[in-house]
C-alpha positions in Angstrom: 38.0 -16.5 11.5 35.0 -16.0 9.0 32.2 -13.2 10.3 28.8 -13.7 10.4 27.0 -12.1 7.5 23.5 -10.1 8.4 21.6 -8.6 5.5 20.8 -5.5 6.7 17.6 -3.4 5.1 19.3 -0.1 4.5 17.6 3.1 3.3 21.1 5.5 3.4 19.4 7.7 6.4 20.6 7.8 9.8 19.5 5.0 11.4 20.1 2.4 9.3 23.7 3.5 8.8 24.2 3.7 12.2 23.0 0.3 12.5 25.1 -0.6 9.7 27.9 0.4 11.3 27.3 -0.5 15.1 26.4 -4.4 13.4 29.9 -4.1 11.9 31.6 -2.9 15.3 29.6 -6.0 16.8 32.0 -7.8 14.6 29.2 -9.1 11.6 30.3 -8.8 7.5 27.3 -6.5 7.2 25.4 -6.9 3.6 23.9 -3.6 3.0 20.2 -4.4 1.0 18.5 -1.4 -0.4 15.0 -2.3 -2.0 14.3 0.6 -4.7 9.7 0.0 -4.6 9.7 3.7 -5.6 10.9 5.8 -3.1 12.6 9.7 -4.8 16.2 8.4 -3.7 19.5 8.9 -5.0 20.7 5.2 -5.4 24.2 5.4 -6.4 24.6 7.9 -3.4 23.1 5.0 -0.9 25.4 2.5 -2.2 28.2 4.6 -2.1 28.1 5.6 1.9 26.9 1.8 2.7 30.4 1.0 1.7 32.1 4.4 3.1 29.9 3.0 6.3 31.3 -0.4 6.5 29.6 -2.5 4.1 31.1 -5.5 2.5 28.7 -5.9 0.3 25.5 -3.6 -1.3 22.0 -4.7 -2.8 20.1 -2.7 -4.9 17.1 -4.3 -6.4 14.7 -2.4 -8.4 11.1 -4.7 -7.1 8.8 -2.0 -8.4 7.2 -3.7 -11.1 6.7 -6.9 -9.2 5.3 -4.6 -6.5 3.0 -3.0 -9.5 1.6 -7.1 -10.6 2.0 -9.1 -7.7 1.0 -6.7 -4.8 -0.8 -3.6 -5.8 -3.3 -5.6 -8.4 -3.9 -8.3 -5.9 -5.5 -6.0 -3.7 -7.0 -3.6 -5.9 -9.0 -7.3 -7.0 -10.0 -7.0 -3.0 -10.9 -3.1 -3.1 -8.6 -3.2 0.0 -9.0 -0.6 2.1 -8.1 -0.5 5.5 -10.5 1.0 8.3 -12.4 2.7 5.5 -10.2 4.7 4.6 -6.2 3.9 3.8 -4.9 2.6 1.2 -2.4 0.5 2.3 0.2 2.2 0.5 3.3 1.2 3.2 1.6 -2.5 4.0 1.8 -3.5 0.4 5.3 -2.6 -0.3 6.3 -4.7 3.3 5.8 -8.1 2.2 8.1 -7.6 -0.9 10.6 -6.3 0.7 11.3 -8.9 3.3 10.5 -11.7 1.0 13.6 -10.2 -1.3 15.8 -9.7 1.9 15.3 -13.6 2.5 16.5 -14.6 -1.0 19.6 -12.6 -0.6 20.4 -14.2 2.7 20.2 -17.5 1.2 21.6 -16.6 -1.6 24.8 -14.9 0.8 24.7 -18.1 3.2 23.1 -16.9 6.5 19.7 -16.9 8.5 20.8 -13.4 10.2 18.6 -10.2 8.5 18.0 -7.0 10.4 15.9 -4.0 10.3 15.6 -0.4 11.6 11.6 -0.3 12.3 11.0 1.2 15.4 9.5 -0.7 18.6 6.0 1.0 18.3 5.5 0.7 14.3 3.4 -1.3 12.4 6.4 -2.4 10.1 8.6 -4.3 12.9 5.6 -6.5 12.6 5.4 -6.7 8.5 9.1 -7.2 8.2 9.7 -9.8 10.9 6.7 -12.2 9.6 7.9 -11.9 6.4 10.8 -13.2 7.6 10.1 -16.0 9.4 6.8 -17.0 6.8 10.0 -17.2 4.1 12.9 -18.7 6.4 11.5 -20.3 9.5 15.0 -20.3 10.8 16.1 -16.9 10.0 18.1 -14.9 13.5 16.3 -11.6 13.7 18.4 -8.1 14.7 16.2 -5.7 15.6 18.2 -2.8 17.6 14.5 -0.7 18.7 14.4 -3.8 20.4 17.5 -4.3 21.7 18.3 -3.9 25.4 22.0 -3.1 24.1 21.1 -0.8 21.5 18.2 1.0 23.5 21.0 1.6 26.3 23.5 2.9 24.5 21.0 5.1 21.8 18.2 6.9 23.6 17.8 9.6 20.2 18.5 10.9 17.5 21.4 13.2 19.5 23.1 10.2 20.4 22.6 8.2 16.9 23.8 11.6 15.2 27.1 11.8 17.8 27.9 8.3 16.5 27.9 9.1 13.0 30.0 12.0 14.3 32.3 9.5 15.8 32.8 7.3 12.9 32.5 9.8 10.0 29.5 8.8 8.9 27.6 11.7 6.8 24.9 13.1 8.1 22.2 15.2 5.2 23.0 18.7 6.1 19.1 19.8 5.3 16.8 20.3 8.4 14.9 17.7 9.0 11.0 17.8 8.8 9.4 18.2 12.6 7.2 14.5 10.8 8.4 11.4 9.6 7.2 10.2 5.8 7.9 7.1 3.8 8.1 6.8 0.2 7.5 4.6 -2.2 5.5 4.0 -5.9 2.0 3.9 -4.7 2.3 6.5 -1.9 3.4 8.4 0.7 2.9 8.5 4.3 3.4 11.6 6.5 3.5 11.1 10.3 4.5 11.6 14.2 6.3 14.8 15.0 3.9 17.6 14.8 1.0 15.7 13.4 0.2 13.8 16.7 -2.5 16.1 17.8 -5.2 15.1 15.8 -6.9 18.4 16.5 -5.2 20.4 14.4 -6.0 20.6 10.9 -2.7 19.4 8.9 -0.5 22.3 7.1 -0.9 22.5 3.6 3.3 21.8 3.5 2.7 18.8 4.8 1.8 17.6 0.8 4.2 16.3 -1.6 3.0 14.5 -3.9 -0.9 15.6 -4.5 -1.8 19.6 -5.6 -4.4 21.1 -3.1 -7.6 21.4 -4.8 -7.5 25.1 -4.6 -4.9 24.9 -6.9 -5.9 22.3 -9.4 -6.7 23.3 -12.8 -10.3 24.1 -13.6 -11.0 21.5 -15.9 -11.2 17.9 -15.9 -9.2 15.1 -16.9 -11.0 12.3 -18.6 -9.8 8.7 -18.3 -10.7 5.5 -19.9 -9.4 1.9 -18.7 -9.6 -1.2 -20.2 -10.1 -4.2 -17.6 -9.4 -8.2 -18.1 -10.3 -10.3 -15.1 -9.8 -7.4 -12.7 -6.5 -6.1 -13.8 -6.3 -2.9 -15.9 -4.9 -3.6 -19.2 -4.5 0.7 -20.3 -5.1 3.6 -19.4 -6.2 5.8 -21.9 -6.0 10.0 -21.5 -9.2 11.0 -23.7 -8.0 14.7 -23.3 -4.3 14.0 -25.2 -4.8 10.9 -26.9 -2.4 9.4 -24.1 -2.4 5.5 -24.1 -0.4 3.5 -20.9 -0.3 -0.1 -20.9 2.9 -1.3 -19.0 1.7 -1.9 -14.8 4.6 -0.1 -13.8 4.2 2.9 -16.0 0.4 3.3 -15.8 0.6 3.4 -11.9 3.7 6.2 -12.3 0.9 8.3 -14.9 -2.1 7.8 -12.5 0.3 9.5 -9.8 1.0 12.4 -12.1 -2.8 12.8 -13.0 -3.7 12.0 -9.8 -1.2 14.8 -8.4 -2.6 17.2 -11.4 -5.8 17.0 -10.3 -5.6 16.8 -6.2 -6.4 13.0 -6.3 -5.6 10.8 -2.9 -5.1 12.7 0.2 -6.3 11.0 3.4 -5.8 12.2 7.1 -7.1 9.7 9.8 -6.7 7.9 13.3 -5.7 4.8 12.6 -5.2 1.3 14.6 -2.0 0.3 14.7 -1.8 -3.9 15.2 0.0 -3.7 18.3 -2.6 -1.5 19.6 -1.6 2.3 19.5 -3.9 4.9 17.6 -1.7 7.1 15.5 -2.4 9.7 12.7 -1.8 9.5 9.4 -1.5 11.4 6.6 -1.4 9.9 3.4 -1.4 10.8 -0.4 -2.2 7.9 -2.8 -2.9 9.3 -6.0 -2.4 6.5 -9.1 -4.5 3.8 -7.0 -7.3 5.7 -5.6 -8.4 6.1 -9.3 -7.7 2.7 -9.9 -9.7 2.1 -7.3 -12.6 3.9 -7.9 -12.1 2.8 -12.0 -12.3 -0.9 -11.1 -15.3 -0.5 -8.7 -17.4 1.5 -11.1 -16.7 -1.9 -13.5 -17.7 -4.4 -11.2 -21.7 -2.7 -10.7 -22.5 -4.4 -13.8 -20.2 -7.4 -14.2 -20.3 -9.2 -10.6 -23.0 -11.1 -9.4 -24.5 -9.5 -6.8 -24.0 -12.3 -4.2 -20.4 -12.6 -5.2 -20.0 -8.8 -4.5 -21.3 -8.4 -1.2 -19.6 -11.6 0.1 -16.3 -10.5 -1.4 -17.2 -6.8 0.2 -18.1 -8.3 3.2 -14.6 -10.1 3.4 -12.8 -7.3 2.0 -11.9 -5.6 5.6 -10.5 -8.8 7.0 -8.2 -9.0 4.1 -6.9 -5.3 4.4 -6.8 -6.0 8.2 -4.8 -9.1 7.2 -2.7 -6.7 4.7 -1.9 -4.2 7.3 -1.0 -6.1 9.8 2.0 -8.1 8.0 0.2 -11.8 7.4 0.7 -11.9 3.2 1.5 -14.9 2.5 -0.5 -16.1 5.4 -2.5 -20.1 4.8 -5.6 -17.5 5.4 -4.5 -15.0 3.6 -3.9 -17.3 0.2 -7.6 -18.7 0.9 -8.9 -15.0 0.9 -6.5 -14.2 -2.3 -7.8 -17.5 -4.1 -11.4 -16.4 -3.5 -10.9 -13.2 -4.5 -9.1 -14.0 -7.7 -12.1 -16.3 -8.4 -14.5 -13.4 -8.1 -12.7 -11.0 -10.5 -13.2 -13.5 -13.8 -15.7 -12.0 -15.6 -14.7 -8.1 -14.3 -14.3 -7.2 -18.3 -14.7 -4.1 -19.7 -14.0 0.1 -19.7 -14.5 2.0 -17.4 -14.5 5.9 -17.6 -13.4 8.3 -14.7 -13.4 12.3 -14.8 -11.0 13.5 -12.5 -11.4 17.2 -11.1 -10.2 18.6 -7.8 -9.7 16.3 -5.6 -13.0 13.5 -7.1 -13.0 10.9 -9.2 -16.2 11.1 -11.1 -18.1 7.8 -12.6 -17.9 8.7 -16.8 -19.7 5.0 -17.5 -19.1 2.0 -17.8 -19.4 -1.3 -20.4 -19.0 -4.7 -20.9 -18.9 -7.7 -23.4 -20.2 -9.8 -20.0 -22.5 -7.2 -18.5 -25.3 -8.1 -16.3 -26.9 -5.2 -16.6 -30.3 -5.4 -18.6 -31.5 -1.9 -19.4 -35.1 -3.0 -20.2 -35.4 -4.8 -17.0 -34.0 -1.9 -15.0 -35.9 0.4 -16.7 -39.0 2.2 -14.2 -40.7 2.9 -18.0 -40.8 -0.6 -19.5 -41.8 -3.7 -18.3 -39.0 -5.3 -19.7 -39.8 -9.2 -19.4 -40.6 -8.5 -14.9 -43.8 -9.4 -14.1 -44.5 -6.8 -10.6 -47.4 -9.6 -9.2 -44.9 -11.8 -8.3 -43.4 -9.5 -5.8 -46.6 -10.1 -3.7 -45.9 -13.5 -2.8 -41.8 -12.4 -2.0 -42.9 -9.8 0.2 -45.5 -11.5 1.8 -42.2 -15.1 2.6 -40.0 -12.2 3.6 -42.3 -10.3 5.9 -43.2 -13.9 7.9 -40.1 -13.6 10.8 -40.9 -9.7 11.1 -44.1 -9.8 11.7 -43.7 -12.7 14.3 -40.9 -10.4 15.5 -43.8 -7.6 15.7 -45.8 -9.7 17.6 -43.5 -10.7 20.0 -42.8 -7.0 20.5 
């Protein structure tokens, strides 16, 4: 009698291979899927104790380049920033990876997939939309969910006396009293000892970014060239260093980024099932993209254009964070957005020193900016009488509002 294949997300850590192997002792042909958007991970180690663990079968696909051009440039298009402040550095690597997971379970013959997000996590909600929105009759396993699982695994003690059981390895290094997640455009830090949002978080806590008080003295002068939105280069005006591959210039933004203490952010967030939680996050490489692509659009967007697409920008990183890419309103936002960044042309100049990105100018073949019609010296073409009569429209409601008053 044939099994049941699942396609299992698996990182190599504890949960997910002792999910691997309790979905094997359930009696499924477990496919092992291991989705390599950027994360420091030893790859060949992964696959290796997937198959020690009971695989049949292991996936590793390399998406970070499509997660570079088709995730991280749509939203950096949107400025999408989430509550203000985050970056969105775990919600944009989501909807990649469950769209991948789905092509392998057609590709294997089965609707089953399953996960390791917990039951209080944004991601059960990412991965699980991205499921169905790609396979409307995909069979979910989610064990944090599981009345079966939940029973039998109250903690890490009982997940690690499992592995015991069934000789699966456990890392023999302590593990941090926090959770993180890794990937190309950032890392998270989390839980643990960094749920009292009182307390200042410890300097150890950072991996990826120098503190400022350590950060060179000096500062790092970059130069982008934009098309339509999307950064074409990077150029280093410091070293003569020139980046124009997506994947590559987001992997040297990080390392300037980390040189110069670029990207930390520690907030209260709103989860989408409706929990605050803190996080800590580093996202070096995009906040300067960011910041790069913002400075551009002051004198190339219209003005109505920018503060409608502002003014829509938190409902998209809402829609972002909460799991609905690919979403019908979610491709009408996208559309929209691509339409605004069309004549976003030009370079733009950052200086980076500890810990700010610092506007260095900005140009354009399709500027709007007039510098004789913006200049407080020079007439430049304005005639200042006409404001009398604009004042005087605009000031009708207020003063009846006065009045009322």
């Amino acid at each position: 009698m044939n099994k049941e294949k699942v396609i299992l997300a698996y990182s190599g850590g504890l949960d997910t291979s002792v999910i691997l192997k309790w979905l094997s002792n359930k009696g499924f042909d477990v496919i092992a899927y291991v989705a390599n958007v950027g994360q420091n991970e030893d790859f060949d180690a992964i696959e290796k104790k997937a198959f020690a663990t009971g695989a049949s079968k292991v996936y590793i696909e390399d998406l970070r380049k499509e997660l570079v051009t088709d995730y991280v440039f749509p939203a950096l298009k949107a400025n999408a920033i989430y509550e203000g402040t985050y970056m969105l550095g775990t919600s944009l690597a989501r909807p990649i990876i469950a769209k991948r997971q789905i092509e392998i379970a057609r590709k294997e013959g089965t609707v089953y997939v399953a996960h390791g997000a917990t039951g209080k996590g944004n991601d059960q909600v990412r991965f699980e939309f991205g499921y169905y929105m790609h396979m409307p009759e995909v069979k979910i396993i989610s064990p944090w969910k599981d009345p079966e699982w939940l029973s039998e695994f109250e903690g890490r003690s009982d997940m690690i006396a499992y592995a015991k059981k069934y000789g699966i390895s456990i890392k023999a290094s302590t593990k941090k009293p926090f959770s993180e997640d890794e990937n190309l455009i950032h890392i998270s830090h989390e839980a643990g000892v960094l749920e009292d949002p009182s307390l200042r978080c410890a300097e150890d806590v950072f991996s990826i970014t120098l503190s400022p008080q350590k950060a060179a003295d000096k500062e790092t002068t970059l130069s982008f060239e934009f098309k339509d939105g999307i950064p074409l280069s990077v150029t280093n005006e410091d070293d003569g260093t020139v980046v124009t591959d997506p994947l590559e210039m987001v992997m040297y933004l990080n390392k300037v980024g980390h040189d110069n203490a670029i990207g930390r952010v520690d907030m209260v967030e709103n989860r989408y099932i409706g929990i605050k939680s803190r996080g800590v996050y580093e996202t070096p490489g995009c906040e300067i993209l960011w910041k790069a692509h913002r400075n551009l659009e002051g004198i190339t967007m219209d003005k109505e254009v920018m503060h409608l697409r502002d003014s829509l920008m938190p409902k998209y990183a809402t829609l972002i964070y909460n799991g609905y890419w690919f979403a019908p309103e979610f491709e009408m936002l996208s559309a929209a957005f691509e339409q605004s960044q069309q004549k976003v042309t030009g370079t733009s100049k950052v200086v980076l020193y500890k810990g700010n990105v610092i506007f260095a100018g900005v140009s354009s073949p399709l500027s709007l900016y007039n510098e004789a019609l913006g200049s407080m010296d020079k007439a430049g073409g304005y005639e200042p009488v006409d404001c009398k009569g604009f004042i005087n429209i605009n000031a009708i409601r207020l003063m009846a509002h006065s009045q009322r008053g």
